[in-house]
C-alpha positions in Angstrom: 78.4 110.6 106.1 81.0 108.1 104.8 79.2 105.0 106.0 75.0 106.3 105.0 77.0 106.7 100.9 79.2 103.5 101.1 75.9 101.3 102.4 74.2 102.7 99.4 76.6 100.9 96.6 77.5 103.8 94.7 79.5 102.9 91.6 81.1 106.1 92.1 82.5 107.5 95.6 83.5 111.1 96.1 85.6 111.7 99.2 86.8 115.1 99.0 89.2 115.6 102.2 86.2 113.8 104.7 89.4 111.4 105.8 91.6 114.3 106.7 90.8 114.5 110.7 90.2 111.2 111.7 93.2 109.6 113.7 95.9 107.0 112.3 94.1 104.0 113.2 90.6 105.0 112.2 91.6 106.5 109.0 93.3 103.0 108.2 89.9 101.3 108.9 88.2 103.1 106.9 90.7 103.7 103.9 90.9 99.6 103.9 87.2 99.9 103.2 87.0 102.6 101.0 90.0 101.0 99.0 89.2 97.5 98.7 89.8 95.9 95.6 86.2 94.2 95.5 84.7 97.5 96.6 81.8 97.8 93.9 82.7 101.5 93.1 85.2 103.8 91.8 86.6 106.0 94.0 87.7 109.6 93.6 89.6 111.0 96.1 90.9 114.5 97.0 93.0 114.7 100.0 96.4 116.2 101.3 97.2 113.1 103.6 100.3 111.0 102.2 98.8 107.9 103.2 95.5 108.3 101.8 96.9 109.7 98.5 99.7 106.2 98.4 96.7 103.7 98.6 95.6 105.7 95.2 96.3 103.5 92.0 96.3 107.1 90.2 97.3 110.6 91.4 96.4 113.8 89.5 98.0 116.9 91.1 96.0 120.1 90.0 98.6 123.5 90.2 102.0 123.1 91.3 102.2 122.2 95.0 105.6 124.0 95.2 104.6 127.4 94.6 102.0 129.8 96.7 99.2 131.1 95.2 99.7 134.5 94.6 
């Protein structure tokens, strides 16, 4: 799914958690894609994962990730 939308030269890329499960080493490969500073798009990401969310030049955090819903 990743590589069909990133051969198409989107100027905007969702990834909404679709780097979660991959392992270390693959997830690096792609992330140095995804996140490459002549990459023709933007890119929006959603994602738990520390080291996807540090390549990310802005974070937004939506709720408070201390707290539970109730």
């Amino acid at each position: 799914m990743i590589a069909r939308a990133v051969l198409t030269r989107p100027r905007l890329l969702l990834i909404d958690r679709a780097l979660e499960d991959f392992d270390p080493p693959a997830r690096e490969r792609i992330a140095d894609l995804l996140f490459a500073p002549d990459a023709p798009w933007t890119l929006f990401v959603v994602s738990e994962r520390e080291d996807v969310l540090a390549r990310c030049g802005r974070r937004i955090t939506l709720g408070d990730p201390d707290r539970s819903p109730l």
